[in-house]
N, C-alpha and C positions, 0 to 999 in steps of 0.2 A: 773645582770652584775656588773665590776667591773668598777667604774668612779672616774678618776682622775681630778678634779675640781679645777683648777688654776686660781686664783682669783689678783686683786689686788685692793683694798680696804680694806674697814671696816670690812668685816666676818672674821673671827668669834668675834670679840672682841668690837666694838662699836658701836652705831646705827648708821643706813643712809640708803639713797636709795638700794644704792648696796648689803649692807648686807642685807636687809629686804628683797631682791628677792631671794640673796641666800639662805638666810632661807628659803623662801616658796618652792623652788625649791627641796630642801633638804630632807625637810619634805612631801611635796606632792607626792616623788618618791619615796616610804618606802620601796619599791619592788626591789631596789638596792643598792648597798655598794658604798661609798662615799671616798676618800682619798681626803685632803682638802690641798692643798699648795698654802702659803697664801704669797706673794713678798710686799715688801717696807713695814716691818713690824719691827718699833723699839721697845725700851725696855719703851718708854715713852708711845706710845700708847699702847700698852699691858697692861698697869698698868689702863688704862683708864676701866677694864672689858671686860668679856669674857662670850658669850652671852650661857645658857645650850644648847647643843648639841644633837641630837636625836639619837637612837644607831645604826643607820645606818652609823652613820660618825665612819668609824673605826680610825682614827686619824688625825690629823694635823700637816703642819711642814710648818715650818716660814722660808722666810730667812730676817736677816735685810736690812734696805737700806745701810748700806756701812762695806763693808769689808775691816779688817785692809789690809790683804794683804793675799799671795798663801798659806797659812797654813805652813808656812816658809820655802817654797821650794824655791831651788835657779836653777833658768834656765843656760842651758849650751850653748855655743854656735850653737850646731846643731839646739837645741828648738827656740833661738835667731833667727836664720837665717829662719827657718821655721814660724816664728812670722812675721817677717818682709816680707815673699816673700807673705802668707795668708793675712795679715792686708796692704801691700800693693795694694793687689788685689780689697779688697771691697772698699779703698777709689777712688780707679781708676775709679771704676764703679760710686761709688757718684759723686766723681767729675764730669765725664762728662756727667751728667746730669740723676736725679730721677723720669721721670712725665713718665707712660710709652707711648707706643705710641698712644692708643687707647684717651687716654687726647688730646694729641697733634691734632689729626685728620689726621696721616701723610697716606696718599693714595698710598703710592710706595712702591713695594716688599724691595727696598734695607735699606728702614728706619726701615720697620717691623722689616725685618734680624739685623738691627743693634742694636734695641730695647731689641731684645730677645736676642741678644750674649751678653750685659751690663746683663740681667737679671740671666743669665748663669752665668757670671762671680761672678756678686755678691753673687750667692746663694751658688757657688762650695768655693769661698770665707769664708762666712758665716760657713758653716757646718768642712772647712777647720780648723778655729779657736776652734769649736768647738770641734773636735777631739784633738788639740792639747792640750783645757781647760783638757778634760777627762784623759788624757794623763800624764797631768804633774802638776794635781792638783789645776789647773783655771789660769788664765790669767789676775788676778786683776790688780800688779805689773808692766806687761807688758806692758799692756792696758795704765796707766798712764807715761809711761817711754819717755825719751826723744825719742829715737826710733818710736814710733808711733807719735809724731808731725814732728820729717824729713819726715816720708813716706807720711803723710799729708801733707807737703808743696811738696814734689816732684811729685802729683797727682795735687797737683792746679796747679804749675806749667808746669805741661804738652801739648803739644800743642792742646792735642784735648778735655782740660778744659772747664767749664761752662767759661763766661768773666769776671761774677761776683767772682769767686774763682782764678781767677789771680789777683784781687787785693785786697785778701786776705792778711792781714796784722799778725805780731808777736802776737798780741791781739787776734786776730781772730781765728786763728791756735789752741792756747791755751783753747779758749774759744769751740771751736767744736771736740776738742779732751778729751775734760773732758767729752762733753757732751756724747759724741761715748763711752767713759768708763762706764757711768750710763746705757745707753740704753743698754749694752753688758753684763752686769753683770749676768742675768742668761747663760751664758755660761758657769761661772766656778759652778755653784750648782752642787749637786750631787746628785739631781733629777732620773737621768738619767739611773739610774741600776734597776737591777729583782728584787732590796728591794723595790723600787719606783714605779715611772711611768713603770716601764718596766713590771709592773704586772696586769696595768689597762686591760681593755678591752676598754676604750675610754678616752678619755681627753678631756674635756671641758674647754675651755679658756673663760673667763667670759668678756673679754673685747680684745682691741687689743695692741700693744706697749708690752713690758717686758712679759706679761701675754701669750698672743698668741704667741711669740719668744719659750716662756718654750714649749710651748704644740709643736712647730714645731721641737722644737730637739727631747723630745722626737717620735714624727713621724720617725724623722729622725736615733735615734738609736736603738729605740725598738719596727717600725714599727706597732706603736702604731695611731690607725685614733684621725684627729683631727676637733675639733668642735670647731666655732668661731662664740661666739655671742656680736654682737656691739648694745648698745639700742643709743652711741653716740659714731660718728668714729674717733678713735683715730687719724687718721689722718689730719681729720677736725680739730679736738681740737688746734692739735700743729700749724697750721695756723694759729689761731684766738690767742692761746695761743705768738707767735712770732710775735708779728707785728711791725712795724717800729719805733716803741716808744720803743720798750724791744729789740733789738738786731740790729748791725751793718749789711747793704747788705749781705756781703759775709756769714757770719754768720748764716743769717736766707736761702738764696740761699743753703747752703750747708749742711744744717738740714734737709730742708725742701726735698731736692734729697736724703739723705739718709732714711730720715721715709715715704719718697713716693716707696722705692724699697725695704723697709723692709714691705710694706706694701703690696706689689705688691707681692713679693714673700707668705707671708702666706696666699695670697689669692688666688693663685696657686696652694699649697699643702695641703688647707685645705680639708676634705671629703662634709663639710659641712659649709654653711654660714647662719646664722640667725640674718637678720638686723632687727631692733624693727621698721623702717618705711621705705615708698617707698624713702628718704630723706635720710636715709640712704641706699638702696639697690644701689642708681643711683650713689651713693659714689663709691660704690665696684666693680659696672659695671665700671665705667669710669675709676678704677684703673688697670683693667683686670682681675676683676673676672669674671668664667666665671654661667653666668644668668641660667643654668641647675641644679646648686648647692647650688642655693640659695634660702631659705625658710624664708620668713618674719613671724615674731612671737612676735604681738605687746604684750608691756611689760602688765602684771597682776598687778591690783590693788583692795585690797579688797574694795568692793560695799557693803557688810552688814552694814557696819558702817554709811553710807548715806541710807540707807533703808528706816529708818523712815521718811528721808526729802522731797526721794524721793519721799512719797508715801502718802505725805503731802503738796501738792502745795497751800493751800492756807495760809499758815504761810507767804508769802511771802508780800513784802510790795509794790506794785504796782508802787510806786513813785521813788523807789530806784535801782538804777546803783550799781554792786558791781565786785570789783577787787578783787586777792585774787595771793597772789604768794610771791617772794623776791623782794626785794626794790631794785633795780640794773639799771645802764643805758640802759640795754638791752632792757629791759620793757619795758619804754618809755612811763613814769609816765605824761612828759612834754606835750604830745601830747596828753594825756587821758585827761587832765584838759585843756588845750585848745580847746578839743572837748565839755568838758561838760559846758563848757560858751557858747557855742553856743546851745547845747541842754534846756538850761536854759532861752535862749531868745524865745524859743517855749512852754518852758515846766515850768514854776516858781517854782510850785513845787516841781520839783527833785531833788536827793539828791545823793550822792556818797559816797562809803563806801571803802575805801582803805584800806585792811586789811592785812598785814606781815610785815616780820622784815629787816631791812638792813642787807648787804650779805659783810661781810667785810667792811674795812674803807671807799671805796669807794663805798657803799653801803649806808654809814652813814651820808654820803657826800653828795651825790644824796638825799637822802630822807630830806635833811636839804633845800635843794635847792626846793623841792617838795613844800614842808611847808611853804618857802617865796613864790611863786609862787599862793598857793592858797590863802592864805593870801591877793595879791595884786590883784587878779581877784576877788574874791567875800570877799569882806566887810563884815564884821557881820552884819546879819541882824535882826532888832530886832520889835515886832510889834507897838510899842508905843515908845514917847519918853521918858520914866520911868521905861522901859523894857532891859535886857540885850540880845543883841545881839549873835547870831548863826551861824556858818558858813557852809554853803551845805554841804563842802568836809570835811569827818570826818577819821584822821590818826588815827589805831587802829592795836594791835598787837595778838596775838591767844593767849585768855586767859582773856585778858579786858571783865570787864562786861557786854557789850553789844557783843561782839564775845569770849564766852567761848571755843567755838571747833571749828575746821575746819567745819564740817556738821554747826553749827548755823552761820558759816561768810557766807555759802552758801544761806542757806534762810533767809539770811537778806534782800536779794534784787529778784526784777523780773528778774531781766537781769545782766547775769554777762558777765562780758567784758577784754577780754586780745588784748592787743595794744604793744605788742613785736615788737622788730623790726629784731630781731634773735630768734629762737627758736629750739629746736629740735623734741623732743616728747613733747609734751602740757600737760605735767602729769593734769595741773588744769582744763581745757578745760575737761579731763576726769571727774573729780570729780563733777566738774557742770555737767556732764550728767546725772552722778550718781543719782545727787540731781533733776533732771527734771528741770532743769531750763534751758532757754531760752538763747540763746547763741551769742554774736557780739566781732568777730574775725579778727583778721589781718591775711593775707596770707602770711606767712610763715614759715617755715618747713615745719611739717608734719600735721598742722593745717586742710588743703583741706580734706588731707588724712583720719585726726580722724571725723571732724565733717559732714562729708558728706553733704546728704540735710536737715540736723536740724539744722541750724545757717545760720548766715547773715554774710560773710566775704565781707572785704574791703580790699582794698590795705595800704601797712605801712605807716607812716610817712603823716597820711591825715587827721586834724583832721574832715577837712568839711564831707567826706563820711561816719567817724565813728558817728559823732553824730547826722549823719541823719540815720544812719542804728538803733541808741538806739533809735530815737524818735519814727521810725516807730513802733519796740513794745513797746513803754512806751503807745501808743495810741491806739494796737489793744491787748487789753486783750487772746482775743480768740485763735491769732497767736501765741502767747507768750504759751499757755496751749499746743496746738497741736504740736509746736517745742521740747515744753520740754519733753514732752511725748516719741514724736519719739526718741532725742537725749538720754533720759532714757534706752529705749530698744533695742540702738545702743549699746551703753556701755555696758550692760548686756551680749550683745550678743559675742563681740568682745573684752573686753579690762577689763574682770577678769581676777583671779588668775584662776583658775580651768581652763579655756582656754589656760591660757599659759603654766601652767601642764601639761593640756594634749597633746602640740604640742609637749612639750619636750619629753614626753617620746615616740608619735609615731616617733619622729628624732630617739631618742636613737635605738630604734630597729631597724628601717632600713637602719642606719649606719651600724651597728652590724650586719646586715643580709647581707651586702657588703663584708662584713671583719670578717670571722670568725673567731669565738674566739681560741686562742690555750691555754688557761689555761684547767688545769683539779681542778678539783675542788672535794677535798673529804670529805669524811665526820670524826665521832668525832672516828672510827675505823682505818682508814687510808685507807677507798676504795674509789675507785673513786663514785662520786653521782650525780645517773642519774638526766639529765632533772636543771641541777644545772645551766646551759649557756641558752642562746636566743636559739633557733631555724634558722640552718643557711639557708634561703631560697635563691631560687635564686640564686645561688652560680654556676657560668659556670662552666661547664667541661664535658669530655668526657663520664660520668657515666651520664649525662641528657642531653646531648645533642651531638649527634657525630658531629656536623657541629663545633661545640661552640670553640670558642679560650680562653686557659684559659688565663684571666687574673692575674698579679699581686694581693697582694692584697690592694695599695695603689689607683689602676686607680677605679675609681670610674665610675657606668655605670647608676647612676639612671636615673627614666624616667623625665620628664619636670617638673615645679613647680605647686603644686594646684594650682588653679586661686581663689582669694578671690571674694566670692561674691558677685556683686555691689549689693547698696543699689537702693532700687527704687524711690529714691527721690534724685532730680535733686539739685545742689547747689544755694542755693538761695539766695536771696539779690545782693547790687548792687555789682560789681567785679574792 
């Protein structure tokens, strides 16, 4: 089949997480054609490298992050007025409020009704705009025009406004109408035709926001199914990313209704949802997705690389606690090293090994704070008076001589320990399984979820429970082998790449088997070539079933979600 993969990061052009799955993703699926459209792609990172491509990607197409303007079309007043009654509409529906009602908890028919006619409105809104982009050559010009900040002050000002967006100020207005421009931007691409997306057999949105928007127009013009995988939900993100320090009330009130209804809507129309944890699935639920379309498909990470670590427990240093991740306040470096002073009044011998890099300025910052901090908890200690002094806690970056690789920061210690206070997917928490190593966890994210019954979680922000959870394996050898063990052939089993391959590609087909393909596909003669599409099973209608209603081919009829396996070991340690 033919897959339009709508991305918005780093692929094809730089390293990172995001590109290193679409790469494996890409290459894992040889057995299909690839069209790659890549969003928020400038001429600066482009120049940064472009990573070789496997010859299933039949091509790529970029758009950048900012367009000068409509390809020097000038709108007339019809288009105008139809601007205005469209972009009118979706702010109306922002404004009076984005959380749908399944968040709220609202128990009475007339709320639901009132929930789903905002939902209505924004969508018929949305795709309104959209028609008018295709129409008249995009909507950039528009979008930034004085015109779309009156119709946004006349929606806050309406009576049946959020209270927060009536006092909504000239600032403010300005400030969420630029923002409503960037977020709307793939409306004008030109995506959207039989040279494009119109020719896929599916559309993969790799993430949500801008990415998932592109994949929902196309659904929406070329009746094209759409596939939405979140490993962290964009919706979350812009919460965390807006918080009371980056932006005034009205501002983030009125963001936050608009990307809870753009989010509310693609999870609506998508065919398919594959969140990367139950952290993220409970996201999608509470937004109104509905839980029959949703398939969890935790992210892939190569394990050969930790192979030999794994498979080598006793390199490990029995004495030594090890960290392993970015230097951020998220982390909660501060709480780690106030745990290990008290592990230390049990254990004299242990040592800590803090191993990565600061994550931006305020990464630089923190890890500087890190540093006085251990500094003034443990003194150098030295064994004589003629002797130079040591200090437990040792700051080290992937590379330093003592941690050359990621695998050797992993078996530098018995017990590795992540003390997050946010987290999403625990990519590291995976990589220590990889390595069999013995695991002490904070509860949160999707922490429960990964580590099952092979680690010892605590609650955040404690350090008395965390550094009684390390002393218990700093002192039983035996627990520490049989965790890591188990935690090894958890990982194995569940959180490769080859696993997440092959969840993708049984989605892909029975998407596909929903929604038949209508391309014909011929070969190097010009006839058509058999056996060249999926096999459409399953497919209702009166030729297999006389009772059968035929459906659409957007209503999606799958059966319930796989149930993942529980593990047979129970979570352990104190909670």
């Amino acid at each position: 089949m033919r897959v339009g993969l709508v991305i918005e990061g780093d692929f094809p052009y730089v390293s990172g997480d995001a590109a290193l799955w679409c790469d494996r993703l890409v290459r894992g699926l040889g057995q299909h054609e690839f069209d790659v459209y890549a969003l928020d792609r400038g001429r600066a990172r482009q120049d940064d490298g472009r990573v070789p491509l496997p010859p299933q990607v039949r091509r790529v197409r970029t758009a950048p992050p900012r367009t000068a303007g409509d390809n020097g079309v000038t709108h007339g007043w019809r288009t105008r007025r139809r601007f205005t009654e469209c972009y009118g509409e979706l702010v109306t529906a922002v404004c009076a409020g984005g959380v749908p009602a399944a968040v709220e908890g609202a128990a009475d028919a007339g709320s639901q009704g009132f929930h789903d006619d905002l939902a209505d409105r924004f969508g018929n809104a949305l795709y309104g705009l959209a028609e008018l982009a295709r129409d008249k050559g995009g909507l950039v010009s528009a979008l930034r025009s004085d015109t779309a900040v009156r119709a946004l002050e006349r929606a806050c000002r309406a009576p049946h406004a959020l209270r927060t967006a009536h006092e909504a100020r000239v600032p403010d207005l300005l400030a969420v109408a630029a923002h409503l421009e960037r977020a709307l931007r793939p409306l004008s691409l030109d995506w959207y035709g039989d040279d494009a997306l119109g020719t896929a057999d599916l559309c993969h949105a790799t993430t949500g926001g801008p990415a998932a928007l592109a994949g929902l127009l196309a659904r929406h013009f070329c009746d094209v199914p759409l596939l939405v995988t979140e490993y962290g939900v964009r919706l979350r993100s812009h919460y965390l990313a807006f918080g009371p320090d980056t932006a005034a009330p009205a501002v983030r009130a009125l963001l936050g209704a608009f990307h809870g209804r753009l989010a509310a809507e693609i999870y609506r129309r998508a065919a398919l949802l594959t969140p990367g944890n139950a952290h993220a699935r409970r996201w999608q639920e509470r937004c109104g997705a509905d839980r029959a379309r949703i398939r969890t498909v935790y992210p892939g990470r190569a394990a050969d690389r930790f192979a030999e670590v794994g498979e080598s427990p006793e390199r490990a240093d029995p004495r030594t606690l090890v960290w392993v991740g970015r230097v951020e306040p998220a982390k909660d470096l501060v709480s780690l090293l106030h745990a290990f002073a008290e592990v230390r009044k049990e254990e004299p011998e242990a040592r800590l090994r803090i191993v990565g890099s600061p994550s931006g300025a305020a990464g630089a910052e923190y890890l500087g704070h890190c540093r006085a901090l251990a500094a003034q908890l443990f003194p150098d200690e030295a064994e004589g008076a003629h002797a130079v002094g040591d200090n437990p806690v040792s700051f080290e970056e992937i590379g330093a001589p003592d941690a050359p690789t990621l695998p050797d920061a992993y078996a530098a210690g018995a017990v590795v320990v992540l003390s997050s206070v946010v987290e999403g997917f625990p990519v590291g928490l995976v990589e220590a399984m990889f390595c069999g190593r013995a695991t002490v966890s904070t509860d949160v994210g999707a922490v429960v979820e990964v580590i099952g019954g092979t680690g010892l979680v605590v609650p955040p922000r404690n350090p008395r429970a965390l550094a009684e959870a390390c002393v218990t394996l700093l002192r039983d050898p035996e627990r520490r082998e049989r965790l890591g063990a188990a935690a090894r052939a958890r990982a194995l089993e569940l959180f490769t790449v080859e696993q997440n391959i092959a969840a993708f590609h049984g989605i892909y087909l029975e998407i596909v088997s929903h929604c038949p393909v209508r391309r014909v596909v011929l070969d190097e003669s010009g006839e058509p070539l058999p056996f060249a599409t999926p096999a459409e099973s399953r497919v209702p209608g009166r030729w297999t079933d006389p009772t059968a209603r035929v459906l659409p081919r957007s209503t999606p009829t799958w059966a319930t979600p796989v149930p993942v396996r529980a593990t047979p070991l129970a979570a352990e340690g104190p909670r």
